[in-house]
DSSP file (Angstrom, degrees, kcal/mol; ACC not computed):
  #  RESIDUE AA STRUCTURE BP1 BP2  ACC     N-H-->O    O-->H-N    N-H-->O    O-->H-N    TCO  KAPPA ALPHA  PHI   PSI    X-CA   Y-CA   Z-CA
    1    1 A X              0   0    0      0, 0.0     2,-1.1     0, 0.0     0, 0.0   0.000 360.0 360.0 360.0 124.7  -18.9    8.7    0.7
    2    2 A X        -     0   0    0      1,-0.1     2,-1.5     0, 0.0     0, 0.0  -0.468 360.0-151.9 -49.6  80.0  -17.8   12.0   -0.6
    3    3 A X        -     0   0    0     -2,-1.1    -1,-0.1     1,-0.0     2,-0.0  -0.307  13.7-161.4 -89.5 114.6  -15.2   12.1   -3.0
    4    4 A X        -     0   0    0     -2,-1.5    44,-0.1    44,-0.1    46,-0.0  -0.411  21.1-118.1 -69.1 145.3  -13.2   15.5   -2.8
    5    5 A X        -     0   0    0     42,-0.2     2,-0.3    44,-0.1    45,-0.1  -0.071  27.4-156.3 -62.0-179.1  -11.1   16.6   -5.7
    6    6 A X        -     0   0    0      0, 0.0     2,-0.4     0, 0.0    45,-0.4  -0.953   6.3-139.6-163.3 153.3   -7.5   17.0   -5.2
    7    7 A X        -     0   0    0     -2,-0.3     5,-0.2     1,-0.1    45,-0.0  -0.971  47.4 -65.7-128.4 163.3   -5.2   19.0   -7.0
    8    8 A X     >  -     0   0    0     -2,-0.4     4,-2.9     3,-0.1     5,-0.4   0.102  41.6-122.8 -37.6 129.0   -1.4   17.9   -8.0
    9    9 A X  H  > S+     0   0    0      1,-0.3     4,-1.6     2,-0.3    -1,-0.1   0.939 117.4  64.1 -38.3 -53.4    1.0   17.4   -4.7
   10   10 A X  H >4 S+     0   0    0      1,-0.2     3,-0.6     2,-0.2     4,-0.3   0.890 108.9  42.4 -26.5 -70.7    3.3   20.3   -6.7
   11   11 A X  H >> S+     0   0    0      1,-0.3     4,-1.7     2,-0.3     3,-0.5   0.667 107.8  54.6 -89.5 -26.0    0.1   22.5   -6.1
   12   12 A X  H 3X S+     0   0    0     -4,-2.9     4,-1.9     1,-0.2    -1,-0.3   0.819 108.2  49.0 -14.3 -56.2   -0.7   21.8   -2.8
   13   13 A X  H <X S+     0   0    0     -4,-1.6     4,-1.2    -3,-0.6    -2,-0.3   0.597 105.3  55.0 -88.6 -14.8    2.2   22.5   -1.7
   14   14 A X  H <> S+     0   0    0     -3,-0.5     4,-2.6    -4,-0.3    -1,-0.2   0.842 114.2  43.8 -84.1 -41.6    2.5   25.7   -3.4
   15   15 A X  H  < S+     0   0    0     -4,-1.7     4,-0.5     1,-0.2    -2,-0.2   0.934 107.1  57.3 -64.0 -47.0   -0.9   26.8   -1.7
   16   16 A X  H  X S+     0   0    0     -4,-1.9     4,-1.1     2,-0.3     3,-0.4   0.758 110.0  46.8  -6.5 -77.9    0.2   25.5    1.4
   17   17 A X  H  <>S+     0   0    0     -4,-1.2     5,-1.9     1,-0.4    -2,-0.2   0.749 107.4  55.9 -49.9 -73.0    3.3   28.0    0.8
   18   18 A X  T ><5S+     0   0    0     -4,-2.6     3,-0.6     5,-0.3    -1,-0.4   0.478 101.2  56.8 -51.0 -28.3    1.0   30.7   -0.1
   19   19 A X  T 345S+     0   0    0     -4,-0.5     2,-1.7    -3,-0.4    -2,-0.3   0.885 105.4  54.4 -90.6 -48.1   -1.1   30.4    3.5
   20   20 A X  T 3<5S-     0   0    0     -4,-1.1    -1,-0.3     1,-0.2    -3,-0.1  -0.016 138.5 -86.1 -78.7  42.2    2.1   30.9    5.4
   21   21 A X  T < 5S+     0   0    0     -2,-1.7    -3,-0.2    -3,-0.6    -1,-0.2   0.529  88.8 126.0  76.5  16.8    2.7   33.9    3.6
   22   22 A X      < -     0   0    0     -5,-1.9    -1,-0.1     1,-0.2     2,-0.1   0.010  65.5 -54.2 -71.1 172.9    4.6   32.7    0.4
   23   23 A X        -     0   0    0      1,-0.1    -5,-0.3    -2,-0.1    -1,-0.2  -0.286  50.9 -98.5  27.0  75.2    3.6   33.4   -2.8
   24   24 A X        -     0   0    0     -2,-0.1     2,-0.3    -7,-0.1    -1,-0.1  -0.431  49.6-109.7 -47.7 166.4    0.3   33.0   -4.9
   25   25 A X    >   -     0   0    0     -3,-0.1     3,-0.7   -14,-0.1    -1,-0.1  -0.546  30.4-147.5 -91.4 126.5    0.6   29.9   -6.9
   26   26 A X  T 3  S+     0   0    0     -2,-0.3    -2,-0.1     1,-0.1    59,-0.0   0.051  97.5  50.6-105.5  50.9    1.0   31.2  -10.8
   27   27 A X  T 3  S+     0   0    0     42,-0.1    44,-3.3    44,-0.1    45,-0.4   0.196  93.1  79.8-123.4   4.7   -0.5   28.6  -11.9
   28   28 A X    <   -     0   0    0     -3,-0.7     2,-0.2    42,-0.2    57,-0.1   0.197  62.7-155.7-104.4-130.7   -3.3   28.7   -9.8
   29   29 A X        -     0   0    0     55,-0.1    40,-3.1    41,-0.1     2,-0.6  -0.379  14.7-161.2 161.4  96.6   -6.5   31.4  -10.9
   30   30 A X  E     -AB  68  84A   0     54,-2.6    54,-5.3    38,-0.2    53,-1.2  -0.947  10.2-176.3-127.8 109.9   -8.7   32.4   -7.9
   31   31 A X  E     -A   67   0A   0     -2,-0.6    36,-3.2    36,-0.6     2,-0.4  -0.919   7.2-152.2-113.8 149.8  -12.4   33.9   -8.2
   32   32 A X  E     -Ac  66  91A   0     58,-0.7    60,-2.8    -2,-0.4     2,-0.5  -0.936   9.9-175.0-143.4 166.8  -14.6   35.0   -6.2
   33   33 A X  E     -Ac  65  92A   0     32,-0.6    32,-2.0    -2,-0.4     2,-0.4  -0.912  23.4-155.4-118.6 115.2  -18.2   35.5   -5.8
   34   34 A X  E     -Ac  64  93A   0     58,-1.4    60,-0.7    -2,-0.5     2,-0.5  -0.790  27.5-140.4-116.1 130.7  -21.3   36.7   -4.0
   35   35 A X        -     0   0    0     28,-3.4    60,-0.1    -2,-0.4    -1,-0.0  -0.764  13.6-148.5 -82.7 123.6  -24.4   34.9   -4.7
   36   36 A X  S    S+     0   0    0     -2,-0.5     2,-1.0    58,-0.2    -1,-0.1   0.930  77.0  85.6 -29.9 -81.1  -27.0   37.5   -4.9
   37   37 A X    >   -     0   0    0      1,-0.2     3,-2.9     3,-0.1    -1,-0.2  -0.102  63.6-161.6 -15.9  60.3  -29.7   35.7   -3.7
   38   38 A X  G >  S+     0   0    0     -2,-1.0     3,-1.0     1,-0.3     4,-0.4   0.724  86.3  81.2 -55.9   0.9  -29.4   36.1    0.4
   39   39 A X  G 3  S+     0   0    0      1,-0.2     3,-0.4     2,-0.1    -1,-0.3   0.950 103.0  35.9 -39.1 -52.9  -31.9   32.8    0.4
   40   40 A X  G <  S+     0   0    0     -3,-2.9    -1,-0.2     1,-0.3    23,-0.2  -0.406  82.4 103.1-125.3  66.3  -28.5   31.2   -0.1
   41   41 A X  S <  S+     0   0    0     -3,-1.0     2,-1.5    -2,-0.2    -1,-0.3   0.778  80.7  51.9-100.2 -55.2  -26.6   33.2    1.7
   42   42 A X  S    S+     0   0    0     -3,-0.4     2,-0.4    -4,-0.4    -1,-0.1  -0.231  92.0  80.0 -72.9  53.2  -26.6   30.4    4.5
   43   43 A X        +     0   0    0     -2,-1.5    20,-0.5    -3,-0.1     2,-0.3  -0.978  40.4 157.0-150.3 129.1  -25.4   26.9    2.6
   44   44 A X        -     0   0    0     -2,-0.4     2,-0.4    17,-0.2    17,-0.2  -0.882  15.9-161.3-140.3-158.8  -22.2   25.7    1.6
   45   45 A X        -     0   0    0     15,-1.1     3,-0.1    -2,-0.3    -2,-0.0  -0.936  34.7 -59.4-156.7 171.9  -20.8   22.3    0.9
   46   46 A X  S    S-     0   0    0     -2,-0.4    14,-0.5     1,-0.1     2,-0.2  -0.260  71.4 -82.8 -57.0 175.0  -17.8   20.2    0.5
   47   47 A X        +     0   0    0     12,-0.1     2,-0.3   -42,-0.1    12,-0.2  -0.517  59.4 178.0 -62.3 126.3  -15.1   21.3   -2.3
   48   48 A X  B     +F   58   0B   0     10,-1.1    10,-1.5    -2,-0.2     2,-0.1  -0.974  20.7  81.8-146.6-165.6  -16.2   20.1   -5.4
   49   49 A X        -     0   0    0     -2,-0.3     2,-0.5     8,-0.2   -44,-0.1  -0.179  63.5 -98.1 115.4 131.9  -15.1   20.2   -9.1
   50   50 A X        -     0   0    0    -45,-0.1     3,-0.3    -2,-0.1     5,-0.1  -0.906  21.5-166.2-113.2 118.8  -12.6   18.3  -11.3
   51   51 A X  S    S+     0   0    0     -2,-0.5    -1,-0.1   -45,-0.4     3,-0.1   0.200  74.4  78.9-101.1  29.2   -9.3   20.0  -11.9
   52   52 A X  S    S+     0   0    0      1,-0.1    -1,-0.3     4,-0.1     2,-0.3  -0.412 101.1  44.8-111.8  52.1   -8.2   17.7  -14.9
   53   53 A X  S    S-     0   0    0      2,-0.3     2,-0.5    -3,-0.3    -1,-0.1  -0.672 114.7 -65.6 176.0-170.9  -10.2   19.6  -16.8
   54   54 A X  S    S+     0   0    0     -2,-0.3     2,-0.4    -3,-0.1    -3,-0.1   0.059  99.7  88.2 -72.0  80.4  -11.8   22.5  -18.1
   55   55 A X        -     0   0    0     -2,-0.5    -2,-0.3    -5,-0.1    15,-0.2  -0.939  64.4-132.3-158.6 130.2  -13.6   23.2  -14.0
   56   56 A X        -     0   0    0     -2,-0.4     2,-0.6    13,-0.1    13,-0.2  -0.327  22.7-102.3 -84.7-177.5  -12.6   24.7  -11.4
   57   57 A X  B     -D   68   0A   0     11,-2.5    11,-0.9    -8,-0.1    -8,-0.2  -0.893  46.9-158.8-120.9 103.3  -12.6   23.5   -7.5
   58   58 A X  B     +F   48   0B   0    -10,-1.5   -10,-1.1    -2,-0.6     2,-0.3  -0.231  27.8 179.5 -53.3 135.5  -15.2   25.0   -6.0
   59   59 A X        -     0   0    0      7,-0.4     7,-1.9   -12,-0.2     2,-1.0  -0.736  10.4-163.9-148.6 103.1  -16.2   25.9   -2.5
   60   60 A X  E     +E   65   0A   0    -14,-0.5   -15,-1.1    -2,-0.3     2,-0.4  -0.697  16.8 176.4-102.6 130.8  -19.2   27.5   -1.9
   61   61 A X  E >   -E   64   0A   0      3,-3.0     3,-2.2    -2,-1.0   -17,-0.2  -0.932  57.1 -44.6-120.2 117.9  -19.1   29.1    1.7
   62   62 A X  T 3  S-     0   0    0     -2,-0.4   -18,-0.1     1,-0.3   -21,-0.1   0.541 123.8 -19.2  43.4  22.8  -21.8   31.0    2.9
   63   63 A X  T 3  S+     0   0    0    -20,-0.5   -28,-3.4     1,-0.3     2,-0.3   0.116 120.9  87.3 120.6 -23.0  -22.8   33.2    0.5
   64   64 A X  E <   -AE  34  61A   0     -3,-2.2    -3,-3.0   -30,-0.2     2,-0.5  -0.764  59.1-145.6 -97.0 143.7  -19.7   33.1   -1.4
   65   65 A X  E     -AE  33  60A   0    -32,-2.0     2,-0.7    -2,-0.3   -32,-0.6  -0.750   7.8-165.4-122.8 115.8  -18.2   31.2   -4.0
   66   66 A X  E     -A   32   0A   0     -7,-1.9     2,-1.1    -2,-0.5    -7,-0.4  -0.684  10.3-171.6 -67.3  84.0  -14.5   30.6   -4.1
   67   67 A X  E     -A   31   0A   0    -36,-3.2   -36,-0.6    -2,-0.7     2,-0.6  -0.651   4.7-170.9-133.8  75.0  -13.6   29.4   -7.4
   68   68 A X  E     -AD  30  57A   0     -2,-1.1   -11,-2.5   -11,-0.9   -38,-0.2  -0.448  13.3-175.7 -91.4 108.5   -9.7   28.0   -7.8
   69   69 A X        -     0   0    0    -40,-3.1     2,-0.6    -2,-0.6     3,-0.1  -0.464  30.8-117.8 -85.4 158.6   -8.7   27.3  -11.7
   70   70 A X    >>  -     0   0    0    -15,-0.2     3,-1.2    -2,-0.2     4,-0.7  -0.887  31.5-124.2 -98.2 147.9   -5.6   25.9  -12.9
   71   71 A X  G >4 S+     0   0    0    -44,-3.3     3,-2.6    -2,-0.6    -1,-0.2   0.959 108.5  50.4 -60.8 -60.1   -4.3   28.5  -15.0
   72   72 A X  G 34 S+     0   0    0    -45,-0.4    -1,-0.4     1,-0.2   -18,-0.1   0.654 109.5  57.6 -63.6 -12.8   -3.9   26.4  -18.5
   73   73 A X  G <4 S+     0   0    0     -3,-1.2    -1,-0.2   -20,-0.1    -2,-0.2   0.655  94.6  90.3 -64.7 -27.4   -7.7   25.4  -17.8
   74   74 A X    <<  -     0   0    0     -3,-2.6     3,-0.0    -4,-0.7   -20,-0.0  -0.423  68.0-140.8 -93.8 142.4   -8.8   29.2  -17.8
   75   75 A X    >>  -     0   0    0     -2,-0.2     4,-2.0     1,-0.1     3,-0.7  -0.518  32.3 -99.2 -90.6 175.5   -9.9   31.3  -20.7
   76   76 A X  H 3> S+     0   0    0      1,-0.3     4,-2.2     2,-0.3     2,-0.2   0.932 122.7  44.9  -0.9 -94.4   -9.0   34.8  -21.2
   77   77 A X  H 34 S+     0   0    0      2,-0.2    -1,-0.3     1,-0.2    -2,-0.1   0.151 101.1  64.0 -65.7   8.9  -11.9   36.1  -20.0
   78   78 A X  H X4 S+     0   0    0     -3,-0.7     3,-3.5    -2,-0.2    -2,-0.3   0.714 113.0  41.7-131.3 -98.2  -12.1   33.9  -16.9
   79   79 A X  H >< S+     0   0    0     -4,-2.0     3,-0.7     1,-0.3    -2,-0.2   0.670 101.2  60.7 -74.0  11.2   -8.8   35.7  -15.9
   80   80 A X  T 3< S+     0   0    0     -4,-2.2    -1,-0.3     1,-0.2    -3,-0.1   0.597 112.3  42.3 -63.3  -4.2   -9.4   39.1  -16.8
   81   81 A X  T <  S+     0   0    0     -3,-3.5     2,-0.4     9,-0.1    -1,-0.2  -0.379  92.0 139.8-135.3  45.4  -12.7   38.8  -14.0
   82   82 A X    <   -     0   0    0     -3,-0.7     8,-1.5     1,-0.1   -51,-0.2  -0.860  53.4-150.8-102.2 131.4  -10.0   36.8  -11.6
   83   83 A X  S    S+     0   0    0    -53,-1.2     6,-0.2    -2,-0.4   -52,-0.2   0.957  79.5  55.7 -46.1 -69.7  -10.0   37.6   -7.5
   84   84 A X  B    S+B   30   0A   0    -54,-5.3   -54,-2.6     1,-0.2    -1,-0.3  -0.976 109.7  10.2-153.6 131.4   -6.2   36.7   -7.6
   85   85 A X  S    S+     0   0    0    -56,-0.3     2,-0.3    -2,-0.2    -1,-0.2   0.414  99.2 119.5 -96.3 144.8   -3.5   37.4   -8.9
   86   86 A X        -     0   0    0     -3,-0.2     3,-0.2     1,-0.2    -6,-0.1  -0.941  59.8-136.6-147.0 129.4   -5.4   40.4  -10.4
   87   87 A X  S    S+     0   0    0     -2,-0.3    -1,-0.2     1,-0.1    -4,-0.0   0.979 110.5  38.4 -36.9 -56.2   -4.6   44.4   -9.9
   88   88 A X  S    S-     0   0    0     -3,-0.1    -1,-0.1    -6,-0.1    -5,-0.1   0.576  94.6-150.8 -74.8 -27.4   -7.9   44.9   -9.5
   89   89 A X        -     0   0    0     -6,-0.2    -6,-0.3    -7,-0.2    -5,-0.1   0.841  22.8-163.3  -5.1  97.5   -9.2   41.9   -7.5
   90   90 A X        -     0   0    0     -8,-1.5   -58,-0.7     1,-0.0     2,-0.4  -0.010  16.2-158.0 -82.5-179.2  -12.1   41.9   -8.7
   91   91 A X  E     -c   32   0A   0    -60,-0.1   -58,-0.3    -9,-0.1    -9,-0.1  -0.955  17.0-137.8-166.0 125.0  -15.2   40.0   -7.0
   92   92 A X  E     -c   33   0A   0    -60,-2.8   -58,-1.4    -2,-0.4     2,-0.2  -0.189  18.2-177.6-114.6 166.4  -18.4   39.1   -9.1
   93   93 A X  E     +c   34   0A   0    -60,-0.2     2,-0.2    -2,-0.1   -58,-0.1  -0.572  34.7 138.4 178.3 102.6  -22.1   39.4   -7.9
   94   94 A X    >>  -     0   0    0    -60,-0.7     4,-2.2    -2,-0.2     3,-1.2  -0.975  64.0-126.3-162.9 168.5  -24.2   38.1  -10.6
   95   95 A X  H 3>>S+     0   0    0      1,-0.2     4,-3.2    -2,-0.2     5,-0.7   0.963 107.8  71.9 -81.9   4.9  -27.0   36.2  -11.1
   96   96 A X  H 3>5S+     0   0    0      1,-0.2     4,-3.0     2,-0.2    -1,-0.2   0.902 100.6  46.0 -29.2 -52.5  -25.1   34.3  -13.3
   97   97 A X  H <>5S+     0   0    0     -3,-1.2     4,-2.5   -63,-0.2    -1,-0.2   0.841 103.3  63.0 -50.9 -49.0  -23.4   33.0  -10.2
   98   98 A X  H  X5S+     0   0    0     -4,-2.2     4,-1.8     2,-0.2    -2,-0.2   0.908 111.1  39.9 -47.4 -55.7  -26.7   32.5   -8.4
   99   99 A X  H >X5S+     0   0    0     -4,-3.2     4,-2.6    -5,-0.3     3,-0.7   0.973 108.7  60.7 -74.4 -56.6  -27.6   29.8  -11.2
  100  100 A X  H 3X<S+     0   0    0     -4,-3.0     4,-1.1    -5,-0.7    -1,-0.2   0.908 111.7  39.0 -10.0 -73.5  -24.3   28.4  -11.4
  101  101 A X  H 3X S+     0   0    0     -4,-2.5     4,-2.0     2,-0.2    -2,-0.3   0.701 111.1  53.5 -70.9 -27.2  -24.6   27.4   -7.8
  102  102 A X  H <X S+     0   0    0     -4,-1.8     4,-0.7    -3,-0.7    -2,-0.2   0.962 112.2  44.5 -91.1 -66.6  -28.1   26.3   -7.6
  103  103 A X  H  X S+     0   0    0     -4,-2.6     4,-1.1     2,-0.2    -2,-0.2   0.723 113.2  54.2 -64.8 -10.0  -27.8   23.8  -10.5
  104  104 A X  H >X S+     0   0    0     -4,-1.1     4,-1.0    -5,-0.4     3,-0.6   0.972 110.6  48.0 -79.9 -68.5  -24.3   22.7   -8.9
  105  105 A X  H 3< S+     0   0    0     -4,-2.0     4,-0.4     1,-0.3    -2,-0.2   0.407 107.3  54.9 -69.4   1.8  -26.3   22.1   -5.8
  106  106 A X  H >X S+     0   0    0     -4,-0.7     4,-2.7     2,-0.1     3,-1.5   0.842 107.0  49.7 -87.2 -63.5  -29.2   20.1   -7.5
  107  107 A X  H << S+     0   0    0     -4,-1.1    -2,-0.2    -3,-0.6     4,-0.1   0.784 110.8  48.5 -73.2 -31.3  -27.0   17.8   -8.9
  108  108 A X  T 3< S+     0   0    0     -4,-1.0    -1,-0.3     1,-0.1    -3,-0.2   0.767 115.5  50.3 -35.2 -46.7  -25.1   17.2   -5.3
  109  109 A X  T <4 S+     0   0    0     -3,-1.5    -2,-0.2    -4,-0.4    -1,-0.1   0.743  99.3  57.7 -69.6 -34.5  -28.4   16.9   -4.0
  110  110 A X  S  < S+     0   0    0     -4,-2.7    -1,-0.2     1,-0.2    -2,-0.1   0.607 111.9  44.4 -76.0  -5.0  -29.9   14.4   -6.4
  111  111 A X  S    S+     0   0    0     -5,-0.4     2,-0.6    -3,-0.2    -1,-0.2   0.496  88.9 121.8-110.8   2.5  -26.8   11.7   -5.4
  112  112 A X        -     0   0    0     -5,-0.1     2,-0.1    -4,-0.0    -3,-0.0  -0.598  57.4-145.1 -72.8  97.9  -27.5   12.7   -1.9
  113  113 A X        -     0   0    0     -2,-0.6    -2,-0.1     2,-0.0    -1,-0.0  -0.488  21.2-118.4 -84.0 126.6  -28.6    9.2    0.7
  114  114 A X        -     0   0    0      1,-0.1     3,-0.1    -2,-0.1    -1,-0.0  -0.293  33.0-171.7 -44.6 156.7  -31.3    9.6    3.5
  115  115 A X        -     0   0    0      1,-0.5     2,-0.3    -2,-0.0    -1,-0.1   0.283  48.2 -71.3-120.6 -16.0  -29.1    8.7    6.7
  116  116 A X        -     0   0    0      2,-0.0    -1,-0.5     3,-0.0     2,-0.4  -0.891  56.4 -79.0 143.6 164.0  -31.7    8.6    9.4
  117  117 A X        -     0   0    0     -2,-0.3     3,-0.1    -3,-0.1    -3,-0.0  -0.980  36.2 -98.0-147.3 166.5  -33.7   10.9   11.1
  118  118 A X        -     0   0    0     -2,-0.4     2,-0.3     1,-0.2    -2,-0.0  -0.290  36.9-130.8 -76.4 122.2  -33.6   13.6   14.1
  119  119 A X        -     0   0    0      1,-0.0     2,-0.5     0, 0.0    -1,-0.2  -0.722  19.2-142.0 -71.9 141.0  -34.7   12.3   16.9
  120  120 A X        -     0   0    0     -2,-0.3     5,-0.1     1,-0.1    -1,-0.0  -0.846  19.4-136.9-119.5  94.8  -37.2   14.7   18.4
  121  121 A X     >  -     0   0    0     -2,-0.5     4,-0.8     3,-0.1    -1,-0.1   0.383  27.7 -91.7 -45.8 179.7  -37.3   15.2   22.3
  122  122 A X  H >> S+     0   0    0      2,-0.2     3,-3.9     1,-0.2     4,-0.6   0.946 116.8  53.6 -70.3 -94.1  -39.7   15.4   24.6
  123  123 A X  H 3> S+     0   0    0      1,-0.3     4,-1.3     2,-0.2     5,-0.4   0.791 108.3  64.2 -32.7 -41.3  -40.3   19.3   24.9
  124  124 A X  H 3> S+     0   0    0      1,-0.2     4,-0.7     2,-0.2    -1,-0.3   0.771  97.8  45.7 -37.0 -32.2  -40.8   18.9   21.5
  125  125 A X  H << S+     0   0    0     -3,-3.9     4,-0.3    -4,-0.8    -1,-0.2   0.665 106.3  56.5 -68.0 -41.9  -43.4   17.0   21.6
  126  126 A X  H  X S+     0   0    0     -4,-0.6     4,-1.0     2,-0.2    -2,-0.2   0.436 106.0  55.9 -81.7  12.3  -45.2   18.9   24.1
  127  127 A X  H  < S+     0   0    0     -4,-1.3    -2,-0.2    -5,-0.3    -1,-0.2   0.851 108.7  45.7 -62.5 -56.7  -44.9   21.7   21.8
  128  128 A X  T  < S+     0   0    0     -4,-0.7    -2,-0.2    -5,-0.4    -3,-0.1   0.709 108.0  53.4 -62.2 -35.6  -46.4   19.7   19.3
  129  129 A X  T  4        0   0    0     -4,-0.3    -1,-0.2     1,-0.2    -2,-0.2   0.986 360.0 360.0 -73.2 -47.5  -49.6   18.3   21.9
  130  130 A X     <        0   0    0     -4,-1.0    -1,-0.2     0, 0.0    -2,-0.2   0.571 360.0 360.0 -73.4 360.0  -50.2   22.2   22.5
């Protein structure tokens, strides 16, 4: 079973707030990210990331990675290079990112249980005879 992170009910609700057309949270910290690498331009995963500490909660979507701190977790320099709230909203492409994501997705991988496997139909099969 997967266990997703969660953030405080408080901040939920704030984001929540913030999708109908409230607010950003200021307490929240949002980057984002383009993995370089168009190999893994087509993978994402569940949310992951522990926001009782110094981590964000992650979601890497398609080629991007969304990357929501809590504000008192974030250095300096983690919001000066911030998505939102930023003037600038800036948006990262390094390979920094690339590596990031690729050892986050090892380590997902390594806790990962066979389930079964795809059953393979008949025209498949004759595919396979020719």
């Amino acid at each position: 079973m997967v266990k997703l992170p969660k953030l405080e009910a408080g901040e939920e609700d704030a984001i929540r707030q913030y999708l109908l057309g409230g607010e950003f949270p200021p307490t929240l910290l949002l980057q984002l990210a383009i993995l370089k690498d168009h190999n893994l331009w087509t993978t994402f995963f569940f949310p992951y990331g522990d926001t009782t500490a110094n981590a964000p909660l992650t979601l890497p979507y398609l080629g991007f990675l969304f990357s929501l701190w809590i504000q008192g977790w974030a250095s300096k320099g983690l919001r000066q290079k911030a998505f939102f709230p930023s003037a600038e909203n800036l948006i990262v492409m390094s390979d920094v990112a690339d590596e990031m994501f690729i050892r986050h997705a090892g380590k997902r991988m390594e806790f990962s249980k066979l389930v079964g496997r795809i059953k393979v139909g008949q025209q498949r099969k004759k595919i396979r005879e020719i």
